[in-house]
C-alpha positions in Angstrom: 0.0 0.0 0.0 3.0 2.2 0.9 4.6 1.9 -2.1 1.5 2.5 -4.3 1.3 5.6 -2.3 4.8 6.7 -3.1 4.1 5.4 -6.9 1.3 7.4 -7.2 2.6 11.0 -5.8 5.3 10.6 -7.9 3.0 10.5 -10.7 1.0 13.0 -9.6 4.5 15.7 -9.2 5.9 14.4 -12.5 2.2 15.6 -14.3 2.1 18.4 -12.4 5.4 19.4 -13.2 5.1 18.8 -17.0 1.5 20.4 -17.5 2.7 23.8 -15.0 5.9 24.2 -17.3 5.8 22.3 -20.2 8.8 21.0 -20.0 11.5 19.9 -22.7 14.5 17.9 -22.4 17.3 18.9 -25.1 20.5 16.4 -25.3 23.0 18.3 -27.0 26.3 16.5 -26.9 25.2 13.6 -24.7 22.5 10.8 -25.0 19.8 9.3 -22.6 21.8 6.1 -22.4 21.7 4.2 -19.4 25.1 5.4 -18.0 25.8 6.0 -14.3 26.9 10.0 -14.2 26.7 12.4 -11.9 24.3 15.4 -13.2 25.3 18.6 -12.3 22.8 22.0 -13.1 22.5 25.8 -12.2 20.0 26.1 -9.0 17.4 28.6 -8.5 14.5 27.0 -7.0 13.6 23.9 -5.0 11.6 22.1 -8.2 14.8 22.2 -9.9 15.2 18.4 -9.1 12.2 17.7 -10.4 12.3 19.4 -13.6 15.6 17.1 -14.0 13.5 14.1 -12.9 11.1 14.8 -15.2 12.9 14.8 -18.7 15.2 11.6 -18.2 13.6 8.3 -19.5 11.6 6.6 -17.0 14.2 3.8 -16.6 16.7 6.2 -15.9 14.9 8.5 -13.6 14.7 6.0 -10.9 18.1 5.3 -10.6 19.0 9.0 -10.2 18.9 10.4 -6.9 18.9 13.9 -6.4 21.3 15.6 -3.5 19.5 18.2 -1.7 19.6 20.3 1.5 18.5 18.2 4.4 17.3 21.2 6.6 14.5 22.0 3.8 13.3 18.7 3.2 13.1 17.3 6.7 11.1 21.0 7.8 7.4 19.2 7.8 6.4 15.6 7.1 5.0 16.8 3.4 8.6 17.5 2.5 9.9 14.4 3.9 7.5 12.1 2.2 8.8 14.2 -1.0 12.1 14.7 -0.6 12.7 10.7 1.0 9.9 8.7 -0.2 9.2 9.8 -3.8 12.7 11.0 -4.5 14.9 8.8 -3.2 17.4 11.8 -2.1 20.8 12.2 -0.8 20.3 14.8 2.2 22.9 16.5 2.9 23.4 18.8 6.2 25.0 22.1 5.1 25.6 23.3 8.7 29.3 22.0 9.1 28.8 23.2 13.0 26.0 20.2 13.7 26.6 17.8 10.7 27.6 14.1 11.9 28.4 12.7 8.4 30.6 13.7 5.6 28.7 14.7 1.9 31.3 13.3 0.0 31.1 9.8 2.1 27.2 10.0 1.5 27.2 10.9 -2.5 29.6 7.9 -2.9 28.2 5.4 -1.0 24.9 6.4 -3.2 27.1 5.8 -6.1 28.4 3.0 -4.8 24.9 1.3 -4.7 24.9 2.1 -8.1 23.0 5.6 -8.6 23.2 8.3 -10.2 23.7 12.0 -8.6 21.8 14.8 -9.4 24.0 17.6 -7.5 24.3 22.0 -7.5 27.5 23.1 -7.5 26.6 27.0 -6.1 25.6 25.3 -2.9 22.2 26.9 -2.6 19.9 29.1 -4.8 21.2 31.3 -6.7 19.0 34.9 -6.4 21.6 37.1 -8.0 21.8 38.6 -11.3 24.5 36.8 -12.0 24.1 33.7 -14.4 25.7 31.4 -11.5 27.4 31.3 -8.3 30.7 30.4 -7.3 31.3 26.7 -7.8 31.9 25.0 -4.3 34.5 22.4 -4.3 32.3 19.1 -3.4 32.0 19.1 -7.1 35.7 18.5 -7.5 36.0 16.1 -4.4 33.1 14.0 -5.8 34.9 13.6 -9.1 38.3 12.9 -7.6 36.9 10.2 -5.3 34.8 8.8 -8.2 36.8 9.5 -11.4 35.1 6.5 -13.9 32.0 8.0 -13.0 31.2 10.7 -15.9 30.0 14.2 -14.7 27.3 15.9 -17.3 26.0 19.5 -16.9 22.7 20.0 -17.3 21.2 24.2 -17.8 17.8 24.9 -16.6 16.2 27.4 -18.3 12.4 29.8 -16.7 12.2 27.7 -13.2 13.3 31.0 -11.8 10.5 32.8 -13.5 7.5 30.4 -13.0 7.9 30.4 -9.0 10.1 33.6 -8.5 10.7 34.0 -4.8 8.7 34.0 -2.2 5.5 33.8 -4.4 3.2 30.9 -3.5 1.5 30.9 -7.0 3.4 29.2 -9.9 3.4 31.4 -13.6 3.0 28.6 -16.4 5.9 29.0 -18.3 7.9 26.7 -21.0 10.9 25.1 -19.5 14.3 23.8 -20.6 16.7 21.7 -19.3 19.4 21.1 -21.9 22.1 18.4 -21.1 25.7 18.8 -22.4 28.7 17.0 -23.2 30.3 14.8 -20.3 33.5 15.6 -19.3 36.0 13.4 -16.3 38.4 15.0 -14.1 41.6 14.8 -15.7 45.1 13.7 -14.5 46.5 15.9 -11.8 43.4 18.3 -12.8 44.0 21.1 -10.0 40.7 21.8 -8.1 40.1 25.5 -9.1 41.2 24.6 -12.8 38.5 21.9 -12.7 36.0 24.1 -11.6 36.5 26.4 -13.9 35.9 24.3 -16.1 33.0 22.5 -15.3 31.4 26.2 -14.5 32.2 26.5 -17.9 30.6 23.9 -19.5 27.3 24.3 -17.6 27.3 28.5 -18.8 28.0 27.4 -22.4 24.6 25.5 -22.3 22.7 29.1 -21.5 20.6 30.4 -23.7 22.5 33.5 -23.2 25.3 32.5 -23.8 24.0 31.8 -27.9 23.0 35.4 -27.8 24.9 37.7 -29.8 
């Protein structure tokens, strides 16, 4: 019963999610293969997941695992159920004052098991102007203590605009999420070189950055 419970409210988010933003999944440089990678996107709302989620094939999309802030999705048992239950994710504490286990140690024993990551780089939303925030460097200690495992940025596009913040009602709006080319850490790859270029890869997929 439980599980047919879980089944159905993921339904229910992935319909919800497609008929509020219309969503379209673009793989330019990469294909929907069934590959274990670690996705890694822009962040500017708390549905970005889910947009993710959404657009990878069905068998792929349960065997993805998104990594998310533990201190929003454990706030109220709706959340939990969401964040736990229908998602499957990696929660991460991001107060290293109070936290009791290491994020790395936690993304790669999820890999281990033999899932993929969905991860954000920036650390939290980004609310700025600017097109994304400074990398943090879990990205860079993921891929060094996983290095067969591919990392693929993903760019997605109007989120921001369909639930700006602190509005409670969603603005239809046509979504993107456009998936790049993979790319691995390379040999003796040093950490801010690596980020660079990862941030690099992910702002090439912008729309923006087409624009003359």
């Amino acid at each position: 019963m439980r599980g047919a419970t879980i089944s159905l409210a993921g339904t229910l988010i992935l319909l919800f999610a497609r008929f509020l933003t219309a969503v379209r999944g673009r793989w330019d440089g990469v294909a929907p293969v069934d590959e274990q990678r670690i996705y890694y996107a822009n962040h500017a709302s708390h549905g970005d997941f889910v947009l993710i989620w959404t657009v990878l094939p069905r068998r792929m999309r349960f065997a993805t695992r998104p990594v998310a802030g533990s201190d929003y999705w454990l706030k109220s048992r709706l959340r939990r159920f969401i964040g736990c239950d229908v998602f499957n994710a990696v929660l991460i504490n991001r107060d290293r004052a109070s936290r009791t286990s290491d994020p790395i140690l936690q993304m790669t024993d999820a890999l281990d098991a033999g899932s993929s990551l969905i991860v954000f780089p920036e650390g939290t939303r980004n609310t700025t102007d600017a097109p994304l925030l400074p990398f943090k460097s879990g990205l860079f200690h993921l891929a060094q203590a996983r290095p067969e495992v591919v990392l693929v940025p993903v760019w997605i596009d109007n989120l921001n605009r369909v639930m700006p913040k602190g509005e409670f009602v969603p603005i239809p709006l046509i979504c993107t999420v456009t998936f790049g080319a993979a790319l691995r850490l390379a040999d003796m790859e040093a950490k801010q070189d690596f980020l660079a270029r990862a941030q690099g890869a992910l702002l090439a997929l912008s729309p923006k950055a087409s624009t003359p």
